[in-house]
N, C-alpha and C positions, 0 to 999 in steps of 0.2 A: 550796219554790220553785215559780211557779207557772212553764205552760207558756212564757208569755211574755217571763219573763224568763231562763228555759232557752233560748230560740231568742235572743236577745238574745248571749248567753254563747256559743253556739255561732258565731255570724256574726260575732262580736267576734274569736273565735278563729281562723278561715279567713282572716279579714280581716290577720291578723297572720301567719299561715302565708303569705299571698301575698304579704308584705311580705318575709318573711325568706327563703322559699324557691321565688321564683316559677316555678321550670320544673319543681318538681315539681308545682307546684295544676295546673302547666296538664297537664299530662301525667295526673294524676288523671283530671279534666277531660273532657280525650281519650277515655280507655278506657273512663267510665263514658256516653259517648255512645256508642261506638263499640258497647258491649256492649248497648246498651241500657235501662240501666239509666235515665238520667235523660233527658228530651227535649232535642230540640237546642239550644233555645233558654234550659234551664234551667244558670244559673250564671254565665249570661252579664256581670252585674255583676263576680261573683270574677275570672271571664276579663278582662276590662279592666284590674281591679286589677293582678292579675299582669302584664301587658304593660306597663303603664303602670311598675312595678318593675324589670321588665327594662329598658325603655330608661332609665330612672334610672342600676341600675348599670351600663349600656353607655357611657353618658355619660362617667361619673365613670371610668371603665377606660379610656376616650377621653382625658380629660383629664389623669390620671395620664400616661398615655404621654405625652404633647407636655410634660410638666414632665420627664420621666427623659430627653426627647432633645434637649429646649434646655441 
């Protein structure tokens, strides 16, 4: 496998992690800024994803309620 399609397979993965469990990526996110580990501005694509999933399912938890109280 070469390098680049390891890093391909990786960011395919996060990418689907921020899909399925967005308030953990972002909280990963968090502490690996906060600890310093990665720069502030690094992940910032994943961070959007994530956001961008939450308001999905905020949506869709939005619109459930208004069908359970009509």
């Amino acid at each position: 496998m070469t390098v680049d399609t390891y890093r391909r397979r990786i960011a395919s993965t996060a990418i689907v992690l921020a899909r399925e469990d967005p308030l953990l990526v972002k909280e990963v996110i968090a502490r690996l800024r906060a600890s310093g580990e990665i720069a502030a501005d690094d992940l910032v694509y994943l961070d959007r994803i994530a956001d961008r999933w939450i308001g999905i399912a905020e949506g869709l938890h939005r619109g459930a309620a208004r069908v359970l109280t009509t």
